[in-house]
N, C-alpha and C positions, 0 to 999 in steps of 0.2 A: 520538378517540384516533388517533394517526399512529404506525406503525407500520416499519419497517423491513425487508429481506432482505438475511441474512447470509449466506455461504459456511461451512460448517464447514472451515479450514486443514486438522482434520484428516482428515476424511473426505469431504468437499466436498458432505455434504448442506448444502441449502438451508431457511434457519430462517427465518419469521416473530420479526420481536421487538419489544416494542411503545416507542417512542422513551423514555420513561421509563424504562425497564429498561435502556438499551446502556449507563449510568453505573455499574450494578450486577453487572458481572461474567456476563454472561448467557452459558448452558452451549449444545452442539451438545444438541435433542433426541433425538438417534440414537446418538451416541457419549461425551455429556457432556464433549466438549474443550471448553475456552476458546475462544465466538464473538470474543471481542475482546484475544487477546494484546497484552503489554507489550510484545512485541518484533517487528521487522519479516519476515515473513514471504517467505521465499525463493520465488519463482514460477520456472516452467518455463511455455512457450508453451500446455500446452495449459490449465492452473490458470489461466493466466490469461484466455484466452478465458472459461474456468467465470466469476471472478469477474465480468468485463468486463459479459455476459451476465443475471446472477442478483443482483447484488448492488447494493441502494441507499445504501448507506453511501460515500460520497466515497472512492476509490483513490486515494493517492502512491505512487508507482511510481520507486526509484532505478535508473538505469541505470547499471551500472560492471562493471568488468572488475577480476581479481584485478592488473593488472601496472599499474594508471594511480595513480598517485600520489595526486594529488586524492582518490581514491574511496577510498584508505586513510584519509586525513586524516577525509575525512567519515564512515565508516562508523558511528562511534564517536555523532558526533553525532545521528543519521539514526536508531541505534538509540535513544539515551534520548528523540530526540522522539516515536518509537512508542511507548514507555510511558505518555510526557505527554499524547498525545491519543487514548488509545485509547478508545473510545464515540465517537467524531467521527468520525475518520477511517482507513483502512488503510493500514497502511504496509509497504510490499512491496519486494522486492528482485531485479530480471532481471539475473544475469550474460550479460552479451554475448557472451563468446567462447562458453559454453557455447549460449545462445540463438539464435544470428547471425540467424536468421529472425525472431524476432520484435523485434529490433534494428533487422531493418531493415524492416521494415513501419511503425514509430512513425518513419522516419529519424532515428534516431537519427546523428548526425553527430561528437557529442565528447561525451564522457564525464567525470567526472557528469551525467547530465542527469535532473532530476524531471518527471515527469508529471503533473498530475494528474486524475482522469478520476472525471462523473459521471455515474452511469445510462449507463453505457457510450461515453460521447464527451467526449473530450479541452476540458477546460477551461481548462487551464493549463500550461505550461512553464517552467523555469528549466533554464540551462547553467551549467556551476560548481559548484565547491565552495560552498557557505556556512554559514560561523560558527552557534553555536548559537541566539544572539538573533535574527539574520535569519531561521534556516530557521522558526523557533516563528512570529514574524511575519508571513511568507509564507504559513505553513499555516493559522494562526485566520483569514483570509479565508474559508474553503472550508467551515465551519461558523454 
């Protein structure tokens, strides 16, 4: 049986889950929040470090700022692909101006940019906006 470690979003205990179960809505055992929200979770530098660290569930990581255009367009899209892949993958949110540190630790360079990172190192990258066929696309690789 292959199993998983989750983050709890909400309290940021650390959950065993057994890979059968991330399809089935699986609860934090400490606070019963939702291990696997429909929606993309906001991170701050140090939530992120937690996940980066603890977590073997595949992170995408959008990089955007409230004032870049692109990241408006996409925001929209980025959220329904976190509902469509949730048991797969995390799908998380670093504002830059708020974060600049850990903006720039990822060099981030232009904005949108997706990350995505497994067991704690970076596997993948895209710059840009993309449409919602491409972004679903791009992501089912990572599963």
């Amino acid at each position: 049986m292959s199993e998983h470690y989750l983050v709890c979003p909400a309290c940021q205990a650390r959950n065993r889950v057994p890979s059968e179960r991330l399809q089935q809505g699986p609860k934090c055992g400490k606070c019963k929040a939702a291990l696997t929200p429909a929606t993309a979770q906001e991170l701050d530098g140090p939530m992120l470090d937690r996940l980066l660290a603890n977590e073997s569930l595949p992170l995408v990581l959008d990089f955007w700022a409230p004032w870049c255009g692109p990241c408006k367009m996409m925001a929209p899209v980025f959220e329904a692909a976190a509902g469509e892949h949730a048991g797969r993958l995390r799908l998380a949110k670093l504002n830059t101006e708020a974060h600049q540190q850990a903006a720039a630790r990822f060099g981030i360079r232009s904005i949108p940019t997706l990350i995505v990172f497994k067991d704690g190192k970076e596997i993948a990258r895209q710059s840009g906006a993309l449409p919602a066929g491409q972004l679903d696309q791009w992501l089912r690789q990572f599963y």
